[in-house]
C-alpha positions in Angstrom: 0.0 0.0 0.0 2.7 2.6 0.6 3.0 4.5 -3.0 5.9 4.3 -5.0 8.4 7.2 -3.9 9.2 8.0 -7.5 5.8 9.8 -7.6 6.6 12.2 -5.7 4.4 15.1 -5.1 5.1 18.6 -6.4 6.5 21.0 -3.9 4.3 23.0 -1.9 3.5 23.9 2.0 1.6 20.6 3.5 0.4 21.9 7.1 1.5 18.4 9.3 0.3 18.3 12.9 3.0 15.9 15.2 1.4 13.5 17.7 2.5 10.0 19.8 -0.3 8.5 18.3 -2.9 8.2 15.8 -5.9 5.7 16.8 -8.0 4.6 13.6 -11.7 3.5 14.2 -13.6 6.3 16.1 -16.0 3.5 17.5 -15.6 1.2 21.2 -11.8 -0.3 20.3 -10.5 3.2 19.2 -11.9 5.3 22.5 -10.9 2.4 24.5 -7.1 2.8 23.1 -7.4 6.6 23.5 -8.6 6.3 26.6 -5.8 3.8 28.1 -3.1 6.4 26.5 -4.5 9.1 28.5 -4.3 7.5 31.5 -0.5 7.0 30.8 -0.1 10.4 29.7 0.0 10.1 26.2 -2.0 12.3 24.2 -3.5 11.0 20.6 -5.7 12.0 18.0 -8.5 9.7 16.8 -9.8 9.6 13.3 -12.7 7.4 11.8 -11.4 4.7 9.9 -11.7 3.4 6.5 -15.3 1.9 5.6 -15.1 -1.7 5.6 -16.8 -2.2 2.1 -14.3 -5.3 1.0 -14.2 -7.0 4.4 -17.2 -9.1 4.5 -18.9 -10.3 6.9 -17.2 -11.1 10.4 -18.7 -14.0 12.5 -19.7 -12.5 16.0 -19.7 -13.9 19.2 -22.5 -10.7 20.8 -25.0 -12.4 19.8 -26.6 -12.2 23.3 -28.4 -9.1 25.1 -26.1 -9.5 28.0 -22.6 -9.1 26.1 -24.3 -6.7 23.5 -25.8 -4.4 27.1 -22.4 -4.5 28.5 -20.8 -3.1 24.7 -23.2 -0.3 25.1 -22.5 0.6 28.7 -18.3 0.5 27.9 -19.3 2.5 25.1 -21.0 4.9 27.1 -18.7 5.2 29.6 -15.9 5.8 27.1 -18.0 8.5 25.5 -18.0 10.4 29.0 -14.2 9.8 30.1 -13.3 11.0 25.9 -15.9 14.4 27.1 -14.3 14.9 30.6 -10.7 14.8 29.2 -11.3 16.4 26.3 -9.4 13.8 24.5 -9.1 14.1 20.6 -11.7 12.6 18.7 -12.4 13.4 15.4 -15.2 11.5 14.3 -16.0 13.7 11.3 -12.4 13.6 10.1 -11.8 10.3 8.0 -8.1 8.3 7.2 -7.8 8.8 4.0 -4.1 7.1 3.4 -1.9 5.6 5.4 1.9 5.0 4.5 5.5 4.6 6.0 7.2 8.5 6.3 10.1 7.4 4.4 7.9 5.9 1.3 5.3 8.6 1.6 4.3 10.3 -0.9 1.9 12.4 1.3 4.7 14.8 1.8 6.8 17.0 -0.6 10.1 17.1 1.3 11.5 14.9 4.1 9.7 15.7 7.2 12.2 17.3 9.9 11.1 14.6 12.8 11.9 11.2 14.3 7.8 10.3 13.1 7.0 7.3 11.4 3.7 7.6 9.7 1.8 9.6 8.0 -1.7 9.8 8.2 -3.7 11.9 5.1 -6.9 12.9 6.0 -9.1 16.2 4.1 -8.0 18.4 6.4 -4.1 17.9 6.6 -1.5 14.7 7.4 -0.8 13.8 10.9 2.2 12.7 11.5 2.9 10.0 14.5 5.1 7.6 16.3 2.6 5.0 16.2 -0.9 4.2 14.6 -3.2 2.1 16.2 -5.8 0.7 13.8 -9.2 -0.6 15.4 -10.8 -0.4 11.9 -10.1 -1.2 8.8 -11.2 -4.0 6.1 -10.0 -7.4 6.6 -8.7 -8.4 2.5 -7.4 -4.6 2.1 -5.3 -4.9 5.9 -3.7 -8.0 4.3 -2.9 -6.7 1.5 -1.2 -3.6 3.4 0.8 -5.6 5.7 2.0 -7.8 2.1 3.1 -4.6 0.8 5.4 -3.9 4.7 6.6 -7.5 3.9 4.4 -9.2 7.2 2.4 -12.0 6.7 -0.5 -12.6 9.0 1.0 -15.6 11.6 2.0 -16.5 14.7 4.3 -13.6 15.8 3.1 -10.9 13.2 1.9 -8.5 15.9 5.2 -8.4 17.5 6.7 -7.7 14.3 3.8 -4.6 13.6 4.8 -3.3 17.0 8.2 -2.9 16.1 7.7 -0.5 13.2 4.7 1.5 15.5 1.6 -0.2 14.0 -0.7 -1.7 16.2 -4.0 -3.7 15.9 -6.9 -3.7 18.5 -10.6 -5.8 17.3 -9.3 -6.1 13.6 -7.3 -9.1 12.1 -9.4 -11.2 13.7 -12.0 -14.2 12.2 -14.2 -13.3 15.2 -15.5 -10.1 16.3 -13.6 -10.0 19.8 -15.9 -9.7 22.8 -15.9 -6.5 24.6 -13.6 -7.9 27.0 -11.4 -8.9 24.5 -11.3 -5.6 23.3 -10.9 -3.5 26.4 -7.6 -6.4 27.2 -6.3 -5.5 23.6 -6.5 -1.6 24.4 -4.7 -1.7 27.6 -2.1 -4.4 25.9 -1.1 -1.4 23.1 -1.2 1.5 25.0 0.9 -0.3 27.7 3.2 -1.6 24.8 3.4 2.2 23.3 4.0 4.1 27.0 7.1 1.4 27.4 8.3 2.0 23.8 10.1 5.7 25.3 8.2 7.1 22.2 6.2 9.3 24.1 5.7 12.7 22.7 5.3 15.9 25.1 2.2 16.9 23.4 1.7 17.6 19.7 2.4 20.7 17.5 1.4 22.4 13.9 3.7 22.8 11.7 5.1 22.9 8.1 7.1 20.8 5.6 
């Protein structure tokens, strides 16, 4: 997925805001992410992901009122803690592209930062140390992590981490339960607070 660097884009002034961390998915796995970050300190800015028109359909285990009640109520609660600390949600704002800094071709000139990704969404890139992706469809993910040279197995996560990407509720056969998904937040947001990645906040600038 990462475009070819030898279609470059012409240059011009691409306003880039810098953050730790940019959570995919606006929906339960991505506030649940956010959420765990803020509790370590780490601020990160959450887009809406990618609509999952190629994924198919995903074989749930909520099938019952109890597990589907207790969705709603983390949900909710999630909601309230994102309000109270004015974390950064973006629901409205959509990931557009997503691509390795040093094969982007998001960018016109090399970006003056240790940052990793870059993020292209209609109102500017975001550039971060680590994406977190809690949505995105299951054929077009494999084909991404083809294109980084990781194939879906045993160990891939580990190998993900390592370069900053991260998965929480996607990859999966089965939609994970709510637990699942609340044990896979607190797994990568733990994992990114002990990378020594952490940003002191984010900033606007130019490249």
């Amino acid at each position: 997925m990462p475009p070819d660097p030898a279609h470059a884009l012409p240059e011009a002034s691409t306003a880039a805001e810098l953050t730790t961390t940019v959570v995919i998915g606006s929906g339960l796995p991505g506030l649940a992410v956010a959420s765990e970050l803020s509790r370590h300190g780490i601020d990160s800015i959450v887009v809406e992901g990618v609509d999952c028109l190629d994924s198919g359909p995903l074989r749930t285990v909520m099938s019952d009122s109890v597990s589907l009640s207790e969705r709603s109520e983390l949900l909710r609660l999630l909601r309230a803690y994102a309000s109270s600390h004015c974390l950064d949600v973006r629901s409205a704002t959509r990931c557009e592209d997503l691509s390795i800094i040093g094969h982007s071709t998001l960018l016109p000139a090399r970006v003056p930062s240790s940052k990793k990704w870059a993020i292209q969404t209609a109102d500017g890139v975001l550039l971060a140390d680590h994406v977190v992706l809690t949505k995105y469809p299951q054929n077009q993910l494999r084909r991404f992590l083809r294109s980084l040279g990781i194939a879906i197995g045993a160990d891939f996560r580990a190998a993900l981490a390592a370069i900053g990407l991260h998965l929480v509720g996607v990859g999966e056969v089965l939609t994970p339960t709510t637990r699942e998904i609340a044990r896979q937040a607190k797994l990568v947001s733990d994992t990114i607070a002990a990378s020594g990645q952490a940003g002191r906040g984010r900033i606007t600038s130019s490249v």
